[in-house]
Biotite code that builds the C-alpha atoms (Angstrom):
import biotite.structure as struc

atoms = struc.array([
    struc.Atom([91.886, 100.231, 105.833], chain_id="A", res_id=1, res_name="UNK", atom_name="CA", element="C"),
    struc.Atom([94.124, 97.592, 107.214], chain_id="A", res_id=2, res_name="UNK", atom_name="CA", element="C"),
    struc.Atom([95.437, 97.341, 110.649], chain_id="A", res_id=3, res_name="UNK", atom_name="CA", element="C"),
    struc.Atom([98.016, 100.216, 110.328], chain_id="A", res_id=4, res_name="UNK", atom_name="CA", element="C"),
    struc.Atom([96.183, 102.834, 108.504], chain_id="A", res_id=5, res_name="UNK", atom_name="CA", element="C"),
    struc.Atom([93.260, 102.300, 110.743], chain_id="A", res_id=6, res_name="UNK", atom_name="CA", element="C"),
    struc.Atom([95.117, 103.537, 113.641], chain_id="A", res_id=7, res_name="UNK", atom_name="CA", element="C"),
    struc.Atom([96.971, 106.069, 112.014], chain_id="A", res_id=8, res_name="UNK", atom_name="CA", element="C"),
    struc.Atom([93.703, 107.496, 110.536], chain_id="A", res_id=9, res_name="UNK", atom_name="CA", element="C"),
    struc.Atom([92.235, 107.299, 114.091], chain_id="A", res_id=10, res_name="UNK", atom_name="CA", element="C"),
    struc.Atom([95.312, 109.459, 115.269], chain_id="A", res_id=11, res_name="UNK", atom_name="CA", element="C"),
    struc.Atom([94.718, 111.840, 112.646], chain_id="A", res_id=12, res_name="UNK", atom_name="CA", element="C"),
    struc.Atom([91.165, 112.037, 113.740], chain_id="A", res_id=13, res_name="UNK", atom_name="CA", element="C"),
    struc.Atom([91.868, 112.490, 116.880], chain_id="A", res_id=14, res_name="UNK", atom_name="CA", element="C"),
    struc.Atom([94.213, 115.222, 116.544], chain_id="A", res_id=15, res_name="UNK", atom_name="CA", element="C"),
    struc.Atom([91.893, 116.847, 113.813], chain_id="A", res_id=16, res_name="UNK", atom_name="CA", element="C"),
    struc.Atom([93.750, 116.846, 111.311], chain_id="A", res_id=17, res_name="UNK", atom_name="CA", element="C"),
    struc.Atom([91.852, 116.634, 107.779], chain_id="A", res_id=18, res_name="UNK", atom_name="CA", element="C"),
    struc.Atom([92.338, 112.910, 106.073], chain_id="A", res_id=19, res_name="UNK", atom_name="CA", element="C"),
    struc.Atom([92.078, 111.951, 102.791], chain_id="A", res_id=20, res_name="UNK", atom_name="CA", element="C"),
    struc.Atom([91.587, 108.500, 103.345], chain_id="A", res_id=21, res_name="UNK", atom_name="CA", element="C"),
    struc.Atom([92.478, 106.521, 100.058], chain_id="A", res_id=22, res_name="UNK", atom_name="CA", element="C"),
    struc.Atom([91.247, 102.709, 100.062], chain_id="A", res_id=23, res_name="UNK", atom_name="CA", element="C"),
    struc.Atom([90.298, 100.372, 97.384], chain_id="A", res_id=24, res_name="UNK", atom_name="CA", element="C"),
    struc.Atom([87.394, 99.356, 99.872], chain_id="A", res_id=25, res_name="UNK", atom_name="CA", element="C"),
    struc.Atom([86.350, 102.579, 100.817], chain_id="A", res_id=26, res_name="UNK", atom_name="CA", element="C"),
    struc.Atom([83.575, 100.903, 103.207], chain_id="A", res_id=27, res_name="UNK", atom_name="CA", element="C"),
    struc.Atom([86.203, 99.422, 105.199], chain_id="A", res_id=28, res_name="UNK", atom_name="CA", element="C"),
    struc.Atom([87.299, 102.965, 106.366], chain_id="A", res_id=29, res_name="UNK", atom_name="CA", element="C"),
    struc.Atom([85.152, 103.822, 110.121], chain_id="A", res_id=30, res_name="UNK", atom_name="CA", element="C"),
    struc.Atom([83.188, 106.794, 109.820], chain_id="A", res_id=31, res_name="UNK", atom_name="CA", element="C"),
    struc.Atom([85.525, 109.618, 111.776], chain_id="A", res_id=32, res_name="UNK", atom_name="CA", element="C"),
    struc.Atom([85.333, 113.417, 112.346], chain_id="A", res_id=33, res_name="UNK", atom_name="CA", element="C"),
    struc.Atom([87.244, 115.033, 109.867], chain_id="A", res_id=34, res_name="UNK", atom_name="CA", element="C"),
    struc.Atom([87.646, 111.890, 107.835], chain_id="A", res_id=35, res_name="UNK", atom_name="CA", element="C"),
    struc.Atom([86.489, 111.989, 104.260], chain_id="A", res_id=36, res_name="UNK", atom_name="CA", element="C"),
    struc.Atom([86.949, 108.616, 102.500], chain_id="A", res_id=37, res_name="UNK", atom_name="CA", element="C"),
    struc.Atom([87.695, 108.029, 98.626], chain_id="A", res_id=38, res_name="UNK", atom_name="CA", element="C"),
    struc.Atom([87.961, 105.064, 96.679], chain_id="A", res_id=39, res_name="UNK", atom_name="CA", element="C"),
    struc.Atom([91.258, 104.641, 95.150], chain_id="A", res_id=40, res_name="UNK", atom_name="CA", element="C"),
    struc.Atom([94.235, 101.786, 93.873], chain_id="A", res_id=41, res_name="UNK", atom_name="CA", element="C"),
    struc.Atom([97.705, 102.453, 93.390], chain_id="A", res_id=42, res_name="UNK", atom_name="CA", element="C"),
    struc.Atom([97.511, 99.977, 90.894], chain_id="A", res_id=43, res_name="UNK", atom_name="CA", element="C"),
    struc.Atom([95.480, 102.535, 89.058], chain_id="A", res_id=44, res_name="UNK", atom_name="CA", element="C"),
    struc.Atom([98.507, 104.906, 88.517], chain_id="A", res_id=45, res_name="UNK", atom_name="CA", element="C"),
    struc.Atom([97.140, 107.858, 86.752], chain_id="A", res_id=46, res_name="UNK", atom_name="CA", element="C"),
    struc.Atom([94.091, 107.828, 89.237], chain_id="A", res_id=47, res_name="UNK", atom_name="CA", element="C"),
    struc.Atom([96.129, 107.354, 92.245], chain_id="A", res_id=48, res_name="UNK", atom_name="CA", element="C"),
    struc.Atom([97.864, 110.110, 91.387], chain_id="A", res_id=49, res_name="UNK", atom_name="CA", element="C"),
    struc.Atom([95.209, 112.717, 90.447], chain_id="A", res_id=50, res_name="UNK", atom_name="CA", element="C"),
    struc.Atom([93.447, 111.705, 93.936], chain_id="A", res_id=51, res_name="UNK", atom_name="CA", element="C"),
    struc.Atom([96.864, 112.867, 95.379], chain_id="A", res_id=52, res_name="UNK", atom_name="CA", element="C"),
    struc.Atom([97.089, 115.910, 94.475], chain_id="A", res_id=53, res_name="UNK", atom_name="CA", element="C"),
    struc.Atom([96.527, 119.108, 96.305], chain_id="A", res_id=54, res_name="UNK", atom_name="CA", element="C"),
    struc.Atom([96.909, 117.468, 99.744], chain_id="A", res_id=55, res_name="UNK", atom_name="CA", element="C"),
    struc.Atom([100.059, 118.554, 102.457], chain_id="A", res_id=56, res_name="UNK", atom_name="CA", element="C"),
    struc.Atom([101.333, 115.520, 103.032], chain_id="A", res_id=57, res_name="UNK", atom_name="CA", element="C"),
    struc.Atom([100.802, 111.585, 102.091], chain_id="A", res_id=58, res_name="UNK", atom_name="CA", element="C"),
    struc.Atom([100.756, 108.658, 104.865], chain_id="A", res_id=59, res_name="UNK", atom_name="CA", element="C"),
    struc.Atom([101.508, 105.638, 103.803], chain_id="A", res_id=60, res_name="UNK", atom_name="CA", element="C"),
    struc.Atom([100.314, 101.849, 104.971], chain_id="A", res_id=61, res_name="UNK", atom_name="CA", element="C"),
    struc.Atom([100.641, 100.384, 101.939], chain_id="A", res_id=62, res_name="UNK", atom_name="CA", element="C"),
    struc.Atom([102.103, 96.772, 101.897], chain_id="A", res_id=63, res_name="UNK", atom_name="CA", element="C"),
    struc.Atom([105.012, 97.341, 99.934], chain_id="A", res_id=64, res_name="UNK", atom_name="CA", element="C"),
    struc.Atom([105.150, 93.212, 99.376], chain_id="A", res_id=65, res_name="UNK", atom_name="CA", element="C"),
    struc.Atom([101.617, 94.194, 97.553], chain_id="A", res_id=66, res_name="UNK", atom_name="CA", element="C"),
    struc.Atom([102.969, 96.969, 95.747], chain_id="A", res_id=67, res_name="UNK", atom_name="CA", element="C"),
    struc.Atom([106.827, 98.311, 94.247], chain_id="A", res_id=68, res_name="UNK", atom_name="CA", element="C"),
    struc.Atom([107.983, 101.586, 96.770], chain_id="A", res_id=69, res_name="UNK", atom_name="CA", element="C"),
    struc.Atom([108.935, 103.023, 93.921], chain_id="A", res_id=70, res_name="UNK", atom_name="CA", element="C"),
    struc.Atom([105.678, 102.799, 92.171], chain_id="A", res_id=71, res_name="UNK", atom_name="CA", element="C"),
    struc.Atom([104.004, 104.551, 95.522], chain_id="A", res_id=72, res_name="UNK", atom_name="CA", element="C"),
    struc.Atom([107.088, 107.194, 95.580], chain_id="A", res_id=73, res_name="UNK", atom_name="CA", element="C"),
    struc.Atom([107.084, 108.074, 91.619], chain_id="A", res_id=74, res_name="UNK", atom_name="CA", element="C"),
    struc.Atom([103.116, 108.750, 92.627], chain_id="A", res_id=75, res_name="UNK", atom_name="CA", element="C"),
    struc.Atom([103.808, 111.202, 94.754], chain_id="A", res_id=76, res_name="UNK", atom_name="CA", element="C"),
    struc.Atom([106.493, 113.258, 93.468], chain_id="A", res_id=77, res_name="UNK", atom_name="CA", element="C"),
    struc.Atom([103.915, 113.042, 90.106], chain_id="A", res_id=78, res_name="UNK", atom_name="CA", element="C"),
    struc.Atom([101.208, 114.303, 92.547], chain_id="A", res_id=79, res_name="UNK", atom_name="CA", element="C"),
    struc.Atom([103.462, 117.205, 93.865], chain_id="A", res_id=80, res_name="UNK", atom_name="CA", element="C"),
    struc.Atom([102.817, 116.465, 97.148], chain_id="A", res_id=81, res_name="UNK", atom_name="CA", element="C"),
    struc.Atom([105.981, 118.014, 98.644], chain_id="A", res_id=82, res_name="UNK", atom_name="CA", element="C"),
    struc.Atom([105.811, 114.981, 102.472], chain_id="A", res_id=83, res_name="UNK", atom_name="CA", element="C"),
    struc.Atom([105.840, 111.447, 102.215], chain_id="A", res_id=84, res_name="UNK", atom_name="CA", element="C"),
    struc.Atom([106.058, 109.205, 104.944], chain_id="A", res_id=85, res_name="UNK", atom_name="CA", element="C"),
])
């Protein structure tokens, strides 16, 4: 929902590609074709990971300063999403 996963959301979207996209402030997040929006904190581990699951790839813009990479990367591989980025 910030500056960076705005426009890479947008790109999706553009592209039409099907997003997932995850934000803690899920009003924040424009309304966009293909775009469905889900409330979600990677501070909320278990969660985070369950809302994770079953999608092709995750795209990050988290702030790693707000949160540990390795907290975000152990949430994917426990999500068994195969792509991170």
């Amino acid at each position: 929902s910030g500056q960076v996963g705005s426009r890479i959301v947008k790109e999706l979207s553009e592209r039409g590609h099907q997003v997932t996209a995850i934000a803690r402030q899920p009003a924040s997040i424009p309304n966009l074709p293909n775009v469905s929006v889900v409330e979600g904190d990677i501070n909320d581990t278990q969660a985070f990971v369950e809302t994770l699951a079953g999608h092709d790839v995750v795209v990050s813009a988290v702030k790693f300063a707000q949160v540990a990479p390795a907290t975000l990367i152990e949430a994917v591989k426990d999500s068994g999403v195969a792509r991170y980025l």
